[in-house]
N, C-alpha and C positions, 0 to 999 in steps of 0.2 A: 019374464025378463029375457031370455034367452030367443025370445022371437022377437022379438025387437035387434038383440046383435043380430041375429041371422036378416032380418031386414035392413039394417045400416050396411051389413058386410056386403049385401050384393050390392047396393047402392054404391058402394067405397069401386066395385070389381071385383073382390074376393071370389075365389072359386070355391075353396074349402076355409073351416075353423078347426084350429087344434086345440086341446088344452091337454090338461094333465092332471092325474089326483092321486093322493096317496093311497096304494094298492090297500088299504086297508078301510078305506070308505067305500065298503058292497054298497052301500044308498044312494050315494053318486054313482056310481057307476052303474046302477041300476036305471037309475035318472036319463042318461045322456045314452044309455042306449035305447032307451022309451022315444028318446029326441029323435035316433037318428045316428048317433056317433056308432065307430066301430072303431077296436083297439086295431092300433098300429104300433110298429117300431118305434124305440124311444127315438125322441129327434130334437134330442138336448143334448148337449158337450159338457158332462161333468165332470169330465177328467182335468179339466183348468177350473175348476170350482176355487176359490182364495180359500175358504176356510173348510180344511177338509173334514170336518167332524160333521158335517150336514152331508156329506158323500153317502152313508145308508141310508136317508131318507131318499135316496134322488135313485139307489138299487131302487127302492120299493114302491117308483110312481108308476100307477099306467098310465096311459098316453093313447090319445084318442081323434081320432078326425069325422069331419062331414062334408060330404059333398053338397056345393050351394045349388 
C-alpha cells in the first residue's frame, strides 16, 4: 500500500511524505524505516490542540519523512 502512495505522491509533485506514529509502536517504526523514512523533528503544533488531555500522546509521536 505504501508504494502505491509513494507513486500517486510523485504523480500529485510531492517531493517528500510525512507521517507520524506513536513512539511506542517499534513495528511501525521498524516498517517505514525498512521503506525508507528517517525520523525528523516534530512538524505538528500541539500546543493549540482544543482538547488538552490527548497533549501526552502527541509528547510521545515520532515523526518521520521520505524523500520522493
Amino acid at each position: 500500500m505504501m508504494h502505491v502512495i509513494e507513486k500517486k505522491a510523485k504523480e500529485f509533485g510531492f517531493r517528500f511524505l510525512r507521517l507520524d506514529t506513536g513512539g511506542f509502536n517499534v513495528v511501525a517504526q521498524s516498517l517505514y524505516k525498512k521503506l525508507g523514512f528517517v525520523e525528523i523533528e516534530r512538524f505538528t503544533d500541539f500546543e493549540n490542540l482544543k482538547d488538552e488531555s490527548t497533549r501526552p500522546y502527541h509528547l510521545e509521536k515520532v515523526y518521520m519523512e521520505k524523500k520522493l
